[in-house]
PDBQT receptor file of N, H, CA, C and O in Angstrom, charges set to zero:
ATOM      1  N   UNK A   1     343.112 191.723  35.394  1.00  0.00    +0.000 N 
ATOM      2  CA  UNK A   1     342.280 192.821  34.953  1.00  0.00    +0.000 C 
ATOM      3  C   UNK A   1     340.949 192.315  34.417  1.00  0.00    +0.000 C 
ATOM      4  O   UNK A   1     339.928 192.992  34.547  1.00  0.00    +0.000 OA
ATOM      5  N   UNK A   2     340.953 191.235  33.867  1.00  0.00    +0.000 N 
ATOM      6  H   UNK A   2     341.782 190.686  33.761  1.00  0.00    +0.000 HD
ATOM      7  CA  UNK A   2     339.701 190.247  33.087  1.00  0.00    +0.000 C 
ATOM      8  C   UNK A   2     338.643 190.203  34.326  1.00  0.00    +0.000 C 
ATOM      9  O   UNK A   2     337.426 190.135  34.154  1.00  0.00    +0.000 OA
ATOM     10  N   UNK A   3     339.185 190.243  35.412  1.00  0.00    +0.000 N 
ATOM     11  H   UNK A   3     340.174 190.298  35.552  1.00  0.00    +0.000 HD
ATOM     12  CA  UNK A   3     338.239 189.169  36.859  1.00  0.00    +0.000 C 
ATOM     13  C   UNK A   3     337.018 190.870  37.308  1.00  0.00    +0.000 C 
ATOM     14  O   UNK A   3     335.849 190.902  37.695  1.00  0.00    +0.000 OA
ATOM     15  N   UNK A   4     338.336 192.393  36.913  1.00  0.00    +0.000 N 
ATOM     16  H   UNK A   4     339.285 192.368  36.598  1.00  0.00    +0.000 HD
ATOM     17  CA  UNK A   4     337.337 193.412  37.217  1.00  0.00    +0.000 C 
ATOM     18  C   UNK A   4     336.220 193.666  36.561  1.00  0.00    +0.000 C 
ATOM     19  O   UNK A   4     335.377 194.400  37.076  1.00  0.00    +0.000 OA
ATOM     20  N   UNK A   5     336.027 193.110  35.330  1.00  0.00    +0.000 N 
ATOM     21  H   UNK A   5     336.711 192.513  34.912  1.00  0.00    +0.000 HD
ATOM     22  CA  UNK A   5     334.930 193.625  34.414  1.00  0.00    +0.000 C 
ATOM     23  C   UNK A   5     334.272 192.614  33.995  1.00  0.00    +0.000 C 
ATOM     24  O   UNK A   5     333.664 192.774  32.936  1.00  0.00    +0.000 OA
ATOM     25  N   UNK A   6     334.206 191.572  34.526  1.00  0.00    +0.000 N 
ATOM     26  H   UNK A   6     334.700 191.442  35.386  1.00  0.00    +0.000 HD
ATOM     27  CA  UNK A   6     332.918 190.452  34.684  1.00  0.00    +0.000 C 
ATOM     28  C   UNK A   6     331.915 190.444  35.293  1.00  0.00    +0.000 C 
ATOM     29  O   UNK A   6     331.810 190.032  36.448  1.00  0.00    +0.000 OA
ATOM     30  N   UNK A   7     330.905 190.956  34.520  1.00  0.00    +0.000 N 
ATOM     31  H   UNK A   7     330.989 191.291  33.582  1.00  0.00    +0.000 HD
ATOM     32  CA  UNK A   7     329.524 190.924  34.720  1.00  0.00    +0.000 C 
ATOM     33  C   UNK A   7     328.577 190.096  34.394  1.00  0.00    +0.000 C 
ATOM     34  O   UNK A   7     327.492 190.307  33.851  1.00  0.00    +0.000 OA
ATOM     35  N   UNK A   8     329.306 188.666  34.945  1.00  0.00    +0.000 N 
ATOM     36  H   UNK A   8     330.187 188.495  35.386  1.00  0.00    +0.000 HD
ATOM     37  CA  UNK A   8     328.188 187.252  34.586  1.00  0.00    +0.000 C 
ATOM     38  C   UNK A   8     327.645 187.096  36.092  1.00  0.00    +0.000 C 
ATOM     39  O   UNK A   8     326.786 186.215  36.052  1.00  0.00    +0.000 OA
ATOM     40  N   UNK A   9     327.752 187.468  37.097  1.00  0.00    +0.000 N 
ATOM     41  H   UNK A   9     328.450 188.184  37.130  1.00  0.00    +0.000 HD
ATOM     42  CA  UNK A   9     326.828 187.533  38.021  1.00  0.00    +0.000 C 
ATOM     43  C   UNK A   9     325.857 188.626  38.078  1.00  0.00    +0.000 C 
ATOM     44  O   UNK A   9     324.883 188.429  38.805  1.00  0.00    +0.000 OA
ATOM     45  N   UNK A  10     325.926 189.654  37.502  1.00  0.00    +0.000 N 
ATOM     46  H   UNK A  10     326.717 189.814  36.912  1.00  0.00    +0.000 HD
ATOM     47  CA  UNK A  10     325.089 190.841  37.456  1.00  0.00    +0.000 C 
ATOM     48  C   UNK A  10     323.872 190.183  36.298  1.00  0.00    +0.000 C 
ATOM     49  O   UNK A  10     322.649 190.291  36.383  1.00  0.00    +0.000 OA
ATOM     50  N   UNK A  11     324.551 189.596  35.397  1.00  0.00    +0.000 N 
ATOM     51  H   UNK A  11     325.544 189.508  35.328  1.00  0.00    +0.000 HD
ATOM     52  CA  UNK A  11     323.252 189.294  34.244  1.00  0.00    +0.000 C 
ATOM     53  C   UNK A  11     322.494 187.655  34.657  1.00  0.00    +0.000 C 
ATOM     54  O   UNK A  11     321.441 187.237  34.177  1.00  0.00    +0.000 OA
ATOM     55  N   UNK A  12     323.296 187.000  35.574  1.00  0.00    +0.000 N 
ATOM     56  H   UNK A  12     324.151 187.340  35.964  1.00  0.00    +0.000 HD
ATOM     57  CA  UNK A  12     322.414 186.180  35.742  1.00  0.00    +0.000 C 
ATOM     58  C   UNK A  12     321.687 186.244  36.739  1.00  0.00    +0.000 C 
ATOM     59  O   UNK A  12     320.984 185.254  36.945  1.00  0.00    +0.000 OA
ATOM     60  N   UNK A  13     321.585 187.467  37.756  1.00  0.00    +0.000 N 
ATOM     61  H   UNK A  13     322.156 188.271  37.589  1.00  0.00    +0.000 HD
ATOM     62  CA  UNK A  13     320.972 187.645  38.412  1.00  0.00    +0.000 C 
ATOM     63  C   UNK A  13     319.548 188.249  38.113  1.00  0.00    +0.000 C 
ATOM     64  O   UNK A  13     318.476 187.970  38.651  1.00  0.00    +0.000 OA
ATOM     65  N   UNK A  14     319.763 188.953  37.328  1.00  0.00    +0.000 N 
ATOM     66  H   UNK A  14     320.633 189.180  36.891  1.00  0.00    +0.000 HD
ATOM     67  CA  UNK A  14     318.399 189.552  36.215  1.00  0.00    +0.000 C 
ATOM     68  C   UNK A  14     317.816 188.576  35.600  1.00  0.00    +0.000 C 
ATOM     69  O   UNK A  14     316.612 188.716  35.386  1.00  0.00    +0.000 OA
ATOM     70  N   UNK A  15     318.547 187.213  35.103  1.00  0.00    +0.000 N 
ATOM     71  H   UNK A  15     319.525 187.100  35.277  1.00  0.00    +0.000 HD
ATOM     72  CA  UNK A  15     318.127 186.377  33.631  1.00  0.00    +0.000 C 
ATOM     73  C   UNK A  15     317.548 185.056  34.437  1.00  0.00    +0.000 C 
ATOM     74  O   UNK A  15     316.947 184.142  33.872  1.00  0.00    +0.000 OA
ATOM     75  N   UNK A  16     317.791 185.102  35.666  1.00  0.00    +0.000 N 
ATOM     76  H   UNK A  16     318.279 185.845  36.125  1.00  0.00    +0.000 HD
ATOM     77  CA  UNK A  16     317.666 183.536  36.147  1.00  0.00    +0.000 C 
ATOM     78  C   UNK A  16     316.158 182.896  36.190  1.00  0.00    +0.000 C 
ATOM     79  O   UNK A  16     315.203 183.600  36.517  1.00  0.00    +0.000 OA
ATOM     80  N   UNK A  17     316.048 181.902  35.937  1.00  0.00    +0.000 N 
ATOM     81  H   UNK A  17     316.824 181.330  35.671  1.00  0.00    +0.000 HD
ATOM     82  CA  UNK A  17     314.383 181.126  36.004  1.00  0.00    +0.000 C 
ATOM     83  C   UNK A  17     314.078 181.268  37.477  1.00  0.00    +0.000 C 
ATOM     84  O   UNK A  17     315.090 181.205  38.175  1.00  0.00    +0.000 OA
ATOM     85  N   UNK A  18     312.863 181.455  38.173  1.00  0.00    +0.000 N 
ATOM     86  H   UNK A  18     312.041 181.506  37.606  1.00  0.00    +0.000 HD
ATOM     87  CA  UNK A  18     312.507 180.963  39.162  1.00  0.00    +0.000 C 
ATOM     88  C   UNK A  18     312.178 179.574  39.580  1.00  0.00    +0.000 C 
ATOM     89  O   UNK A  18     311.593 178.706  38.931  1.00  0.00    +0.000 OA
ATOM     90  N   UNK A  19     312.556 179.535  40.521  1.00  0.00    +0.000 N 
ATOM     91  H   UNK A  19     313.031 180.239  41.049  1.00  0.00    +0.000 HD
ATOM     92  CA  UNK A  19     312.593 178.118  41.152  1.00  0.00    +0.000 C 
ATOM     93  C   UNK A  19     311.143 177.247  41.507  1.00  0.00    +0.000 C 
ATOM     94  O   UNK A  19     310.527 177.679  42.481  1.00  0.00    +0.000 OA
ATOM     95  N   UNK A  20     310.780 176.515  41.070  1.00  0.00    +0.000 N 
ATOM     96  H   UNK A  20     311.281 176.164  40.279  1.00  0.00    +0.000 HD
ATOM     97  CA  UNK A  20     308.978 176.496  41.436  1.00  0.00    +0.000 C 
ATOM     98  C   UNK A  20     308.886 175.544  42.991  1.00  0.00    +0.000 C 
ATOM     99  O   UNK A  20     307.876 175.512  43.693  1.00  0.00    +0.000 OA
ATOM    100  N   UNK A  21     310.338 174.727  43.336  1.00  0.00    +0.000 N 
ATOM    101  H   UNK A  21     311.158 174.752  42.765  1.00  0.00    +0.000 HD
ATOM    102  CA  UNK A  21     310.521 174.476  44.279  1.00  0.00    +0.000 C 
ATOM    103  C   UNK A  21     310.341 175.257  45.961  1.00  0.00    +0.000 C 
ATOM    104  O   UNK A  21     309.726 174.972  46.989  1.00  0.00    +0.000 OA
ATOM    105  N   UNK A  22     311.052 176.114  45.616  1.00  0.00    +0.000 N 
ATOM    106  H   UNK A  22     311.552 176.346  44.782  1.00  0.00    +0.000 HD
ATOM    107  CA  UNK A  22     310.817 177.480  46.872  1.00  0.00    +0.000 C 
ATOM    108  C   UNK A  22     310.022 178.237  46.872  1.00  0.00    +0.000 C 
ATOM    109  O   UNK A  22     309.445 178.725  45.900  1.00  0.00    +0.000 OA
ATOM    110  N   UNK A  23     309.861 178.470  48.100  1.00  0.00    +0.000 N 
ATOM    111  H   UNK A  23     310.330 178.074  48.889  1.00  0.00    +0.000 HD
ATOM    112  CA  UNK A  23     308.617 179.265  48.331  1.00  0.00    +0.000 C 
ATOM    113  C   UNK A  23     309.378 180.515  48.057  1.00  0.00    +0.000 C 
ATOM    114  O   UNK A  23     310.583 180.652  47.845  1.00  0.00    +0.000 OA
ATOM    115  N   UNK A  24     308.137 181.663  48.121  1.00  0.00    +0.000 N 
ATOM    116  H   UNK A  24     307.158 181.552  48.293  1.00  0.00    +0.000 HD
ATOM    117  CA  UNK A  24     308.848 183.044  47.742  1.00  0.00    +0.000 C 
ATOM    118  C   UNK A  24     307.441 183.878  48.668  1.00  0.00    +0.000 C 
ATOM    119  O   UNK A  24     306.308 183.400  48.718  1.00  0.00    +0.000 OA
ATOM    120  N   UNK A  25     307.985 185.565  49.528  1.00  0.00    +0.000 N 
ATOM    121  H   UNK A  25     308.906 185.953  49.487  1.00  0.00    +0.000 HD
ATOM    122  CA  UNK A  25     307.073 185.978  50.440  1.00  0.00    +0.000 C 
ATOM    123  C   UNK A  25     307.326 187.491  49.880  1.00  0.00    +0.000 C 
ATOM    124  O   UNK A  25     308.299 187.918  49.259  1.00  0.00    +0.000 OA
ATOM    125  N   UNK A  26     306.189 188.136  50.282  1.00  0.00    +0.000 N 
ATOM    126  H   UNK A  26     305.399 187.789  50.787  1.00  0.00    +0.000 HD
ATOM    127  CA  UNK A  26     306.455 189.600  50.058  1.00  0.00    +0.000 C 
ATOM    128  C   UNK A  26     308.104 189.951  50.588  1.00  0.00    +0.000 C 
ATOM    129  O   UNK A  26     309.063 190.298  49.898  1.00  0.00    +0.000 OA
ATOM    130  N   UNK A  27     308.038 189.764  51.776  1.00  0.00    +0.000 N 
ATOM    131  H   UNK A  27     307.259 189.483  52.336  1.00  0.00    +0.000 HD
ATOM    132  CA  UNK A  27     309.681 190.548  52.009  1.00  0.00    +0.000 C 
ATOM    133  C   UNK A  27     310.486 189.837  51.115  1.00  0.00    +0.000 C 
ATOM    134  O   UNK A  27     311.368 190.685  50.979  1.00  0.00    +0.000 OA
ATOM    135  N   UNK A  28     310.942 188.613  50.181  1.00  0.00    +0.000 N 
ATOM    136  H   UNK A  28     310.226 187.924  50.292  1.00  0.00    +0.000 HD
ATOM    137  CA  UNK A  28     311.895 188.471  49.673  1.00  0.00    +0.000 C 
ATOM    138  C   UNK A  28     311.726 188.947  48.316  1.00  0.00    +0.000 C 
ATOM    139  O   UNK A  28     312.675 189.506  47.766  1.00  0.00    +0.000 OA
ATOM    140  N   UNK A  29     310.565 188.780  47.683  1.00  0.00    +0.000 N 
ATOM    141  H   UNK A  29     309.794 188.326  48.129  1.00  0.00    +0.000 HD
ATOM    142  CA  UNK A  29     310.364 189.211  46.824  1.00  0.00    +0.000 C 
ATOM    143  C   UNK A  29     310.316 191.234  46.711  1.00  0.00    +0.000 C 
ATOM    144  O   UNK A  29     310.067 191.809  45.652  1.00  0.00    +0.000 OA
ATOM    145  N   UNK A  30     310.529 191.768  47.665  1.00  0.00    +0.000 N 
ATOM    146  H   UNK A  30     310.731 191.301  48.526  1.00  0.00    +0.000 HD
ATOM    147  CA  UNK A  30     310.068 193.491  47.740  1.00  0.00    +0.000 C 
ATOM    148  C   UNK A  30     312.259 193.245  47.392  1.00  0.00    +0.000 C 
ATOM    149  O   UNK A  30     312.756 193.961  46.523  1.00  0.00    +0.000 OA
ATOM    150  N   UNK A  31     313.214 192.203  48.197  1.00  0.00    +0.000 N 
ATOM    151  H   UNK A  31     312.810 191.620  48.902  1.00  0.00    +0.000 HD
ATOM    152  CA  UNK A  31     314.255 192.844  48.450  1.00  0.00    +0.000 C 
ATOM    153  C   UNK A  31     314.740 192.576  47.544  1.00  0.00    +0.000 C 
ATOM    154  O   UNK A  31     315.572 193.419  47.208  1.00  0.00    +0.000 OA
ATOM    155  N   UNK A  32     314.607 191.317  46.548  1.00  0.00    +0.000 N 
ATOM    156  H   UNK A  32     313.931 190.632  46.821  1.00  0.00    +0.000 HD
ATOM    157  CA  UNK A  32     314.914 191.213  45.630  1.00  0.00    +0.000 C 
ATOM    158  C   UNK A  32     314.813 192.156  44.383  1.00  0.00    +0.000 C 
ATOM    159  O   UNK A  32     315.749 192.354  43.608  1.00  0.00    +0.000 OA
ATOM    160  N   UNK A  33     313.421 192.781  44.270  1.00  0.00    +0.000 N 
ATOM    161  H   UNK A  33     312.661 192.620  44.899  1.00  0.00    +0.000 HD
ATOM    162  CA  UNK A  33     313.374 194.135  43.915  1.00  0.00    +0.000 C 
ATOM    163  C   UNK A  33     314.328 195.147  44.103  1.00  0.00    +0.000 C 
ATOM    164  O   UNK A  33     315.134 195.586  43.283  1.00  0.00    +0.000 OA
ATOM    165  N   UNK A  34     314.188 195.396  45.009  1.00  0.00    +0.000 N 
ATOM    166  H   UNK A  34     313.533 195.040  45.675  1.00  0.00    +0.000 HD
ATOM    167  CA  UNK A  34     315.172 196.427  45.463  1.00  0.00    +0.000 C 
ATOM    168  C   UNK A  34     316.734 196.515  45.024  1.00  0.00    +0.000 C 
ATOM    169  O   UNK A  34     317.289 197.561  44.689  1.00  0.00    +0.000 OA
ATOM    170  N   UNK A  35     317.206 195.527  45.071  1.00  0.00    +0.000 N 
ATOM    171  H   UNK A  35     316.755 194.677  45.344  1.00  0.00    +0.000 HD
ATOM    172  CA  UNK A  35     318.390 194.769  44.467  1.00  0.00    +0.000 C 
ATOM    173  C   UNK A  35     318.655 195.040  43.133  1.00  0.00    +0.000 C 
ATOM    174  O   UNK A  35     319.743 195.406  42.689  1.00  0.00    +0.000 OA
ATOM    175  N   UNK A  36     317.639 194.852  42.507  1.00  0.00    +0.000 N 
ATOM    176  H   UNK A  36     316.755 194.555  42.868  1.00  0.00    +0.000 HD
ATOM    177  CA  UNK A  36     317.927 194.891  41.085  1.00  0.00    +0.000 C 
ATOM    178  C   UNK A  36     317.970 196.520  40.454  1.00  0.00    +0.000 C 
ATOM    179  O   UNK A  36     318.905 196.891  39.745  1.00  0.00    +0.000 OA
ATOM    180  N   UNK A  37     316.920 197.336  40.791  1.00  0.00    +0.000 N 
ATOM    181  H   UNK A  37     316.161 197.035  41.367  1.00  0.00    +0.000 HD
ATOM    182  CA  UNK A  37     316.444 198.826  40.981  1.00  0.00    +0.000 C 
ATOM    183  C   UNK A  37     318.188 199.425  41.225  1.00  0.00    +0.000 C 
ATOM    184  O   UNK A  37     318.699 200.240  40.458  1.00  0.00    +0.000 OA
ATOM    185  N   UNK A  38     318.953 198.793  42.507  1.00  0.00    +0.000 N 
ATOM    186  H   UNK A  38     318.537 198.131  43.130  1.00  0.00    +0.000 HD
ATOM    187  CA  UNK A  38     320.004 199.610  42.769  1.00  0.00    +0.000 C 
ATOM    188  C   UNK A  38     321.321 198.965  42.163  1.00  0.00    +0.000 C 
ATOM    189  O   UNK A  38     322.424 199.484  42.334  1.00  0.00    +0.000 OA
ATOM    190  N   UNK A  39     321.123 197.788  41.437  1.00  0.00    +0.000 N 
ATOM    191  H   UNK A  39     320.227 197.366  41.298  1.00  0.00    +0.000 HD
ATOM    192  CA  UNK A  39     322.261 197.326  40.756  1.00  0.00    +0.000 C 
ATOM    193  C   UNK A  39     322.036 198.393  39.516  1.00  0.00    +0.000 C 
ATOM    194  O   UNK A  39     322.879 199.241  39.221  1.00  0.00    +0.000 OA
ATOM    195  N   UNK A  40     320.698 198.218  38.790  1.00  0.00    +0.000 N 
ATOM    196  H   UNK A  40     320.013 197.529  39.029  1.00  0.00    +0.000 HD
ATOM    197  CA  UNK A  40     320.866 199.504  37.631  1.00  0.00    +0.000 C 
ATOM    198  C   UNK A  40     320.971 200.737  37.927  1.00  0.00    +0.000 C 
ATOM    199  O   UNK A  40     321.449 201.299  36.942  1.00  0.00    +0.000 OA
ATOM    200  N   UNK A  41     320.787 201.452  38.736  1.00  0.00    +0.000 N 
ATOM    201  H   UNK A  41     320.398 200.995  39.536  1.00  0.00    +0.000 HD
ATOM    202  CA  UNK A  41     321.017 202.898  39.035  1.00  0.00    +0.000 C 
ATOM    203  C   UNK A  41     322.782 202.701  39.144  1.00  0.00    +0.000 C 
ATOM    204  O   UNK A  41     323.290 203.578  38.444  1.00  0.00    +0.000 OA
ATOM    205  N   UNK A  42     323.534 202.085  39.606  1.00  0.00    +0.000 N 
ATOM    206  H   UNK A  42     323.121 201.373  40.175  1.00  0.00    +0.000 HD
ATOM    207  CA  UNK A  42     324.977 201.886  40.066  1.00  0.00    +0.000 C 
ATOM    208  C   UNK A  42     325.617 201.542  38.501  1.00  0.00    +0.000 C 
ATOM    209  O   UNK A  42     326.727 201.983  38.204  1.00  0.00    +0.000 OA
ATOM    210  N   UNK A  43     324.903 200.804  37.631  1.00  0.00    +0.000 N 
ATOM    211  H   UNK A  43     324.001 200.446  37.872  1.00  0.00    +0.000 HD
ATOM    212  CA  UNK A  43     325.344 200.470  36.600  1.00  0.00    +0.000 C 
ATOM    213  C   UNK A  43     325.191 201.872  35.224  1.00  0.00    +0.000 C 
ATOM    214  O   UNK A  43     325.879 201.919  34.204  1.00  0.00    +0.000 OA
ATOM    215  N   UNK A  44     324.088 202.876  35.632  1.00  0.00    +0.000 N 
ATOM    216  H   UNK A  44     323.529 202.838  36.460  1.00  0.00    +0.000 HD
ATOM    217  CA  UNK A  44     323.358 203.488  35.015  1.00  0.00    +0.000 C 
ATOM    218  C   UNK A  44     324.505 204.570  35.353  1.00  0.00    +0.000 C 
ATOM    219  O   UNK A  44     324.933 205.312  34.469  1.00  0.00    +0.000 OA
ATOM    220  N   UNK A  45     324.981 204.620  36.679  1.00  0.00    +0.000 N 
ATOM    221  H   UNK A  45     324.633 204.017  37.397  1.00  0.00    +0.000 HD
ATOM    222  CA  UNK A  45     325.864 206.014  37.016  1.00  0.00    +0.000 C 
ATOM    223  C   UNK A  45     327.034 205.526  36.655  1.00  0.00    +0.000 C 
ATOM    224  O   UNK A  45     327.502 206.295  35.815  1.00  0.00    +0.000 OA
ATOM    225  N   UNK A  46     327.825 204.549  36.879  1.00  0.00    +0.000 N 
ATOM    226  H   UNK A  46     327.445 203.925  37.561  1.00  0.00    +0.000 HD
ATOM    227  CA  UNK A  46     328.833 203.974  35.909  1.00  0.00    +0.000 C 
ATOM    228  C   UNK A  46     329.003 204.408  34.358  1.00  0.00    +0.000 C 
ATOM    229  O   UNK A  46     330.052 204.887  33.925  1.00  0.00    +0.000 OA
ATOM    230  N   UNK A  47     328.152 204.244  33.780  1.00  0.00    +0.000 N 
ATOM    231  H   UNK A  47     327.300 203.855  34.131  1.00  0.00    +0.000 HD
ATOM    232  CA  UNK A  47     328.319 204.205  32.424  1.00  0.00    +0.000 C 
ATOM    233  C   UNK A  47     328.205 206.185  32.323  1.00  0.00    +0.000 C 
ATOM    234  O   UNK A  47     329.099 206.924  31.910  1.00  0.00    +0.000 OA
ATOM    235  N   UNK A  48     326.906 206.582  32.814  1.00  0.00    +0.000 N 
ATOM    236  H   UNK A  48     326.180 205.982  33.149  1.00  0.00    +0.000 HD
ATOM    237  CA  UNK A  48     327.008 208.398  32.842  1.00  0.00    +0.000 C 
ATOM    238  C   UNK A  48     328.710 208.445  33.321  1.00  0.00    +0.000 C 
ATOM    239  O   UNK A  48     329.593 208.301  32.476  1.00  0.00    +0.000 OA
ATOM    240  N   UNK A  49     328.910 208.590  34.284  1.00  0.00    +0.000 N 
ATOM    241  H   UNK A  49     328.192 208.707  34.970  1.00  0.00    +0.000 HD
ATOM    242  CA  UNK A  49     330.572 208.576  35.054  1.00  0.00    +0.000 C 
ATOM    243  C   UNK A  49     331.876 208.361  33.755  1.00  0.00    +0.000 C 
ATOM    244  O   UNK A  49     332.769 209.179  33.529  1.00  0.00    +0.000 OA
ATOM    245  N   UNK A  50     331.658 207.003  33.016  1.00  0.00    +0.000 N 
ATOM    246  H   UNK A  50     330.933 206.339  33.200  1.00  0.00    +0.000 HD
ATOM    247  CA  UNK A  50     332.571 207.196  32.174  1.00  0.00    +0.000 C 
ATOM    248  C   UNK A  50     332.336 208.022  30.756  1.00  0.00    +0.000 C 
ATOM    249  O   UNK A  50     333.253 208.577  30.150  1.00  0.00    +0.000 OA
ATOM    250  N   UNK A  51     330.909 208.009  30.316  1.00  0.00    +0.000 N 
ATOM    251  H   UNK A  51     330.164 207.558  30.808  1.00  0.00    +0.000 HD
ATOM    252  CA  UNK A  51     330.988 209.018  29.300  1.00  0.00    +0.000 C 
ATOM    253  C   UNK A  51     331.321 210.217  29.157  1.00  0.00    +0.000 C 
ATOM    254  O   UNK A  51     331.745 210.640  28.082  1.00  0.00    +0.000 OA
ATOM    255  N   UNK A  52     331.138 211.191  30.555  1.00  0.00    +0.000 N 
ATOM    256  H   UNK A  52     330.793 210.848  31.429  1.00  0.00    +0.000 HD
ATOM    257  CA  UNK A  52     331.341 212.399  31.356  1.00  0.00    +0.000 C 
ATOM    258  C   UNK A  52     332.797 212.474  31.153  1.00  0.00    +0.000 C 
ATOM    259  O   UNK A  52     333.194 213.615  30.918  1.00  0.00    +0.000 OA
ATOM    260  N   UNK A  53     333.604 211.646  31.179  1.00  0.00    +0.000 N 
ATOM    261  H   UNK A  53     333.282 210.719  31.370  1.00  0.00    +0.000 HD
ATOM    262  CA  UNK A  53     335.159 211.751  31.970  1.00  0.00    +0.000 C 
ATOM    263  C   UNK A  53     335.932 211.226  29.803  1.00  0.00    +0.000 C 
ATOM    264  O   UNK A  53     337.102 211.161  29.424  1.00  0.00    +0.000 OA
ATOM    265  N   UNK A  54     335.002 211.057  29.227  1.00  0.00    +0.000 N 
ATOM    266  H   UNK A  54     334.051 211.110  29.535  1.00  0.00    +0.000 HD
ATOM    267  CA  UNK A  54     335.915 210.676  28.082  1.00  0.00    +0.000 C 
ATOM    268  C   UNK A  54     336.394 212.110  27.511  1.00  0.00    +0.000 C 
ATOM    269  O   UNK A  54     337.164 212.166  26.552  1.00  0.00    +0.000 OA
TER     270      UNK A  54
């Protein structure tokens, strides 16, 4: 039950340093955006979803 509610890939995906090694281009940088925008809306309706249902 511990493994469902681990959210250490969700926060280090938000928290991580950039790499000064790699290059970075509009398209990765727009999807990476995007990514993050729909991890919080999913996280944002999660949390509405369980307050609704208490």
């Amino acid at each position: 039950m511990k493994g469902l509610f681990d959210f250490s890939e969700v926060l280090t995906y938000f928290f991580r340093k950039k790499d000064p090694n790699r290059r970075t281009n509009f398209n990765l940088r727009t999807m990476h955006t995007i990514n993050k925008i729909s991890m919080l809306m999913f996280l944002a309706g999660v949390v509405y979803f369980i307050i609704k249902h208490l």
